[in-house]
C-alpha positions as CSV (number, residue, x, y, z in Angstrom):
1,X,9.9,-10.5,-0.9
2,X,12.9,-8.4,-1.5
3,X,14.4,-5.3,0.5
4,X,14.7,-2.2,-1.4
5,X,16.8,-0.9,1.2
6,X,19.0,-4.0,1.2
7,X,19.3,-3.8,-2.6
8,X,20.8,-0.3,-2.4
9,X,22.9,-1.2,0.0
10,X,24.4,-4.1,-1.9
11,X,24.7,-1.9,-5.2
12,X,26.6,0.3,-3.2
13,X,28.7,-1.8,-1.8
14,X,29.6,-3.4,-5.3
15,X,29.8,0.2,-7.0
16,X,31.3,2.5,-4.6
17,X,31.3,6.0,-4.9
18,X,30.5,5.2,-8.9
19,X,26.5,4.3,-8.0
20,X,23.7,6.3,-8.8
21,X,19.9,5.7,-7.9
22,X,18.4,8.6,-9.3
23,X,16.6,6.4,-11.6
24,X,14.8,4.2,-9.5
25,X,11.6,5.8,-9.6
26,X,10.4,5.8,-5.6
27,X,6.6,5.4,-7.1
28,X,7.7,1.4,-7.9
29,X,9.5,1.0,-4.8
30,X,6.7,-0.9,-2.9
31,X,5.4,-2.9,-6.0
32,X,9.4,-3.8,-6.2
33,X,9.5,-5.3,-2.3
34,X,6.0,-6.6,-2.7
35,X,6.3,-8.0,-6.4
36,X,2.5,-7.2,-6.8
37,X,1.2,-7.7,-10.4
38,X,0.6,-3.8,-11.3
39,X,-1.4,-1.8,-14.1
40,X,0.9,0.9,-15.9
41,X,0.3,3.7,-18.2
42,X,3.8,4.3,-20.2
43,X,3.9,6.6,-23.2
44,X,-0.1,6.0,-23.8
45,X,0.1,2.3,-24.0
46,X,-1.4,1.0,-20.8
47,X,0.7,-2.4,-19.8
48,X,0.8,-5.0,-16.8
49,X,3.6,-6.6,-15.0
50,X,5.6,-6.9,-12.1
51,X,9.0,-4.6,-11.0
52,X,12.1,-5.6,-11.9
53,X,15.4,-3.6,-11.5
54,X,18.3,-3.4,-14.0
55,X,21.8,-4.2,-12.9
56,X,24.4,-1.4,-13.1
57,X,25.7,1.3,-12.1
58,X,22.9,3.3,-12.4
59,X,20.1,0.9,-12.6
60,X,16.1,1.8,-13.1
61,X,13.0,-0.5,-12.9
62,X,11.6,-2.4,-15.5
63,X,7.8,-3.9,-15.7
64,X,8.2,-7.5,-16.1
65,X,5.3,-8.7,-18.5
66,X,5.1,-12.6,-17.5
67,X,5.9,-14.6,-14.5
68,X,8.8,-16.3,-17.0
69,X,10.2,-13.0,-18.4
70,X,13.7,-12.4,-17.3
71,X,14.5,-9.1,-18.4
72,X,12.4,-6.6,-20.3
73,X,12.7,-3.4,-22.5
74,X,10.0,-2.0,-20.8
75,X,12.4,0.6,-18.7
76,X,9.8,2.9,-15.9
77,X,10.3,6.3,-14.7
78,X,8.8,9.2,-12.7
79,X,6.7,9.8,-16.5
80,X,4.9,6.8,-15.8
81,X,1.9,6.1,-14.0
82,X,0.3,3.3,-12.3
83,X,-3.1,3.0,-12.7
84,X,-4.2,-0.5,-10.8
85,X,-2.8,-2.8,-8.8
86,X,-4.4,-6.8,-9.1
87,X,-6.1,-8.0,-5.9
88,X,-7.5,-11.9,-6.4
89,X,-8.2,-11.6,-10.0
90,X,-9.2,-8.2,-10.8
91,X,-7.1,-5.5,-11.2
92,X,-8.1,-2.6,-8.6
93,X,-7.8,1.2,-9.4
94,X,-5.8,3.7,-7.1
């Protein structure tokens, strides 16, 4: 389970005055801590995945596809929408 908070902090630390989290998207920020499999409409495609975050500067999050992927193109914002999260085996509308 990892700390948002924590993660921020660290980014900080590394970046200085330089850092910039305007585009971590606060919608993701619990699926982030939780890593919760999540259902999300982006630019009418509707995909699922876990949060990831970007390294950087300025990072953002990124929808992880598989349990194996270790970086992604799929890049999420305040534009995108979650629509379900997974629960057992189904995924569960919010």
């Amino acid at each position: 389970m990892r700390n948002y908070q924590e993660t921020i902090k660290q980014c900080k630390a590394e970046h200085g005055d330089k850092f910039n989290a305007s585009g971590l998207s606060k919608q993701f920020i619990p699926y982030y801590e939780s890593g919760e499999r999540i259902k999300v409409k982006s630019c009418s495609e509707v995909l699922t995945g876990t949060i990831g975050k970007t390294t950087g500067w300025k990072p953002c999050f990124l929808l992880m596809r598989t349990s194996r992927s270790t970086g992604s193109s799929w890049t999420l914002s305040d534009k995108d929408q979650i629509i379900a999260v997974k629960q057992g085996r189904k995924y569960i509308t919010n």
